[in-house]
Phi, psi and omega in degrees: 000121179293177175311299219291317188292316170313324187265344174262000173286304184298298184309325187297278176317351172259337156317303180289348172282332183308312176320271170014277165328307191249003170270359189270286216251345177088183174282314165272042159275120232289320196291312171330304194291307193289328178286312176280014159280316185317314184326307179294343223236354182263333162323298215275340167299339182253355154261000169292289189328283191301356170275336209266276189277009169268284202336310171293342212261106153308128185311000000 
């Protein structure tokens, strides 16, 4: 499995935990909260990457 898969593997699975999460516990609960940072925080790794190879890809 490359990185791009590994990482759209990670956004799915933290996504569906996220679902999860919050179909359980509502919206402000800390584990929600904590999850949709991971989340956000697996987002911005994967638009650094994809900014990274448009930036790299010769024209």
């Amino acid at each position: 499995m490359n990185t791009d898969e590994t990482l759209n593997q990670q956004l799915e699975d933290a996504r569906q935990r996220l679902h999860d999460l919050y179909k359980q516990y509502g919206f402000g609960h800390a584990c929600v909260l904590e999850q949709s940072m991971f989340l956000d925080e697996l987002i911005n790794q994967y638009n650094r990457m994809f900014q990274t190879k448009k930036l790299t890809q010769p024209i």
